[in-house]
Structures are given as C-alpha cells and as structure tokens.
Wavefront OBJ file of the C-alpha trace (Angstrom):
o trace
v 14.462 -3.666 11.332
v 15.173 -3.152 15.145
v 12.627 -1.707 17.281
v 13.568 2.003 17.097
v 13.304 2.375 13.259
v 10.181 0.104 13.526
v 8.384 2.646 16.333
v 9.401 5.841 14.575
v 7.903 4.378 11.201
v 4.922 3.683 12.748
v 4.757 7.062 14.431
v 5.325 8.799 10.988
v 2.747 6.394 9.245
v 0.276 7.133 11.946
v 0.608 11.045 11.796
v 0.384 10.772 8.217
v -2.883 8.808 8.812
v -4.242 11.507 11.248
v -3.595 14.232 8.775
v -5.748 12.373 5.982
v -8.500 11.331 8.220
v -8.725 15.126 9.097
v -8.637 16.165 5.334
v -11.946 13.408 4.651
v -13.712 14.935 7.591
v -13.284 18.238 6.551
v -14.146 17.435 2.673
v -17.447 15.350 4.052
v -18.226 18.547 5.906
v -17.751 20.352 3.027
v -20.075 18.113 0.848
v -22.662 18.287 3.917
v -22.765 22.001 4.103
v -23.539 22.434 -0.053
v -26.231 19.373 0.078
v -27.901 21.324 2.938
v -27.881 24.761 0.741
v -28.947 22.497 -1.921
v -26.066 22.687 -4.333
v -25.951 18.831 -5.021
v -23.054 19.394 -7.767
v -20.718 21.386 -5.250
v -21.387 18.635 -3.134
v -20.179 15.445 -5.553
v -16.981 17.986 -6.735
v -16.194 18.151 -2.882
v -16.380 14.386 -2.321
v -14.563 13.700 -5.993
v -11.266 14.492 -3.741
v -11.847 12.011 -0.989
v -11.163 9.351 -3.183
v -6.970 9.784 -3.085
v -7.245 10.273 0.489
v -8.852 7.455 0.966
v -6.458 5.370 -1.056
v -3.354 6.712 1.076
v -4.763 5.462 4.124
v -5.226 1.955 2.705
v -2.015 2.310 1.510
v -0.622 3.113 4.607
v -2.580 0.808 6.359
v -1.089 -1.982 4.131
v 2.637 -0.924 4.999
v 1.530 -1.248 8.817
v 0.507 -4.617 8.941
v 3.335 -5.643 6.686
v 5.708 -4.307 8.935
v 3.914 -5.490 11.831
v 4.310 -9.187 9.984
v 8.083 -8.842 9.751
v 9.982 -10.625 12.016
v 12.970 -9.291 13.634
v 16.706 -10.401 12.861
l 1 2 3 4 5 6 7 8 9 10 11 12 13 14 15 16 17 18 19 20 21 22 23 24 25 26 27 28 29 30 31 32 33 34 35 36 37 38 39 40 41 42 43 44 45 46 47 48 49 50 51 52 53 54 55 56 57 58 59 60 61 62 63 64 65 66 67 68 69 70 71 72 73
C-alpha cells in the first residue's frame, strides 16, 4: 500500500469518524433534552440508536491500526 492510498484512506476513515462522533453527540443531546422534560422513555429510544454508531467507530478504529501495522512493500 504506498503512502498516497494509505493517507487518503485514513483521511476518508477519519471523516467518516467525525461524522459519527457528531451523530452520538447530537443523539446524547437528544436523550439529555427528554430526561430534563422528564420523558425517560423518549430518552432510552434516543440512545437505542447510538449503539450502531458506536460500533462503526470501533470498526473503523480497528481498520486504522491495522493499516497502521502494515508494513510497506
């Protein structure tokens, strides 16, 4: 993998990254805003979809470090 493809990939896998971690904060500030009204079930239905965003960015996380393992030909 030369260094190009390598830096790109990582640019892509970090953007992708970005984008989630702004979809959990806006679903936690979702949740926050129905637990201060007091609507505890709004709240867990809000958080119910952080769970596959949080699994993409361990995902993604994983691919970085394996690529960052790889050693060049």
């Amino acid at each position: 993998m030369t260094n190009e493809i390598k830096n790109a990939a990582f640019t892509q896998i970090i953007k992708a990254m970005q984008r989630d971690a702004e979809d959990i904060m806006n679903t936690v500030d979702l949740a926050a805003g129905d637990i201060g009204e007091g609507r505890r079930n709004g709240a867990i239905g809000a958080l119910a979809a952080l769970d596959m965003n949080l699994e993409r960015m361990a995902s993604l996380l994983a691919a970085v470090r394996a690529m960052h393992r790889i050693e060049p030909f």
